[in-house]
C-alpha positions as CSV (number, residue, x, y, z in Angstrom):
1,X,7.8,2.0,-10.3
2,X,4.7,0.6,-8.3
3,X,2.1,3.1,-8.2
4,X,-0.9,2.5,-6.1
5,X,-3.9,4.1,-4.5
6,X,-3.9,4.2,-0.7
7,X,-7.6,3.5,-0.2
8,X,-7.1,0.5,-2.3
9,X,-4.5,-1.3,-0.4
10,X,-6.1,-0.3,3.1
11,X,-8.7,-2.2,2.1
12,X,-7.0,-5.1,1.3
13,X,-4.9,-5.0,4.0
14,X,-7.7,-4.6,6.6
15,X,-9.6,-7.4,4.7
16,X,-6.6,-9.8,4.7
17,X,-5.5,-9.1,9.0
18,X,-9.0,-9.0,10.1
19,X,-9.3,-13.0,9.5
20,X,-5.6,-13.5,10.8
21,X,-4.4,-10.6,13.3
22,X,-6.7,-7.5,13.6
23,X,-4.5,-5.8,16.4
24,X,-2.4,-5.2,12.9
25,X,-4.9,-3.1,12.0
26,X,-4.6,0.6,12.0
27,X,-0.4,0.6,12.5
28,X,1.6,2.0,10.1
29,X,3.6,0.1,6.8
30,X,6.2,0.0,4.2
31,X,5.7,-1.7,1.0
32,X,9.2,-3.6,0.8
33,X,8.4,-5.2,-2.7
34,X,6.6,-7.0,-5.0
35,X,5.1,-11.0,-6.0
36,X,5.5,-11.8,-9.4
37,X,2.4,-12.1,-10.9
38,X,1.7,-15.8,-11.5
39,X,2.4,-16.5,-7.9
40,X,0.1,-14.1,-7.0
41,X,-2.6,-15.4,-9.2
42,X,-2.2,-18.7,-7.9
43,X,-2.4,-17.7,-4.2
44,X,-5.6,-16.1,-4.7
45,X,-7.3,-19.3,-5.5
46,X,-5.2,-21.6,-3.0
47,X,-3.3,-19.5,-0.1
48,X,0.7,-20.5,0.0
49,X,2.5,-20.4,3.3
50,X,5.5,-16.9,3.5
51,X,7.6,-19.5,3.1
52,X,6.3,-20.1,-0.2
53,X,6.2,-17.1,-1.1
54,X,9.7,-15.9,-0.8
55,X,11.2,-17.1,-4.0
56,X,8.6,-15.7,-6.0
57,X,9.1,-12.2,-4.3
58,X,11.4,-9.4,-5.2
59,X,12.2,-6.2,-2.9
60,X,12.6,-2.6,-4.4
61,X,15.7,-1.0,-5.2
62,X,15.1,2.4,-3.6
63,X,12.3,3.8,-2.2
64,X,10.0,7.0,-2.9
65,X,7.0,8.5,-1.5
66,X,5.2,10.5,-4.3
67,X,2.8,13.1,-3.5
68,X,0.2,15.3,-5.8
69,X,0.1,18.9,-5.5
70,X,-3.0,21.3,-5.8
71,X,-3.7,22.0,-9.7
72,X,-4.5,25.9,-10.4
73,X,-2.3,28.9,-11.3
74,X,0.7,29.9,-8.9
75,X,3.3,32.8,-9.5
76,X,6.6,31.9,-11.0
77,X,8.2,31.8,-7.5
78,X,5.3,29.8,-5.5
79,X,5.3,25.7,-4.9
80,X,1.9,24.6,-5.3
81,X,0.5,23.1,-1.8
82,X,1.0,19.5,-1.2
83,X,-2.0,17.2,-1.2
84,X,-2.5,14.8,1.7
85,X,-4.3,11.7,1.2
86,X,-8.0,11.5,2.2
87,X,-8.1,10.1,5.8
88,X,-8.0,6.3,5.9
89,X,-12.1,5.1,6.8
90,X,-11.3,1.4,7.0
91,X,-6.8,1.5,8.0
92,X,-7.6,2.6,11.7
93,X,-7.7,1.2,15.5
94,X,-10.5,-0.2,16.5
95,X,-11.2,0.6,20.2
């Protein structure tokens, strides 16, 4: 399971396609799968092509969106409201 925080990804994402495509910017996206970890490492220091990339990357099996929901004391027969993520302040269109 890859559990992340939104916030934290939006602002890598928006960091990495503001040097190569910020149109990108702002749409929505899927996280398909993961880079193993010493291929990662080493593109940090020297960027590798997608091309590159590929064999060191694995997709998921399945796919599943987790959400929190509101903490506190609810009867027996009440779900306890859904959480949305905090609006996005860096993951939007620029005008």
């Amino acid at each position: 399971m890859l559990i992340g925080h939104k916030d934290e990804l939006e602002h890598l994402l928006t960091a990495m396609f503001a040097q190569y495509d910020p149109s990108v910017i702002g749409n929505d996206y899927l996280i398909v799968g993961t880079v193993e970890k010493k291929a990662w490492r080493e593109g940090l220091s020297q960027p590798k092509s997608i091309a590159e990339m590929l064999p060191q990357t694995h997709d998921f099996k399945s796919y599943q969106e987790i959400r929190m929901t509101m903490g506190g004391w609810f009867h027996v027969d009440q779900e306890p409201p859904v959480m949305s993520p905090p609006p996005s302040t860096e993951w939007v269109k620029r005008r």
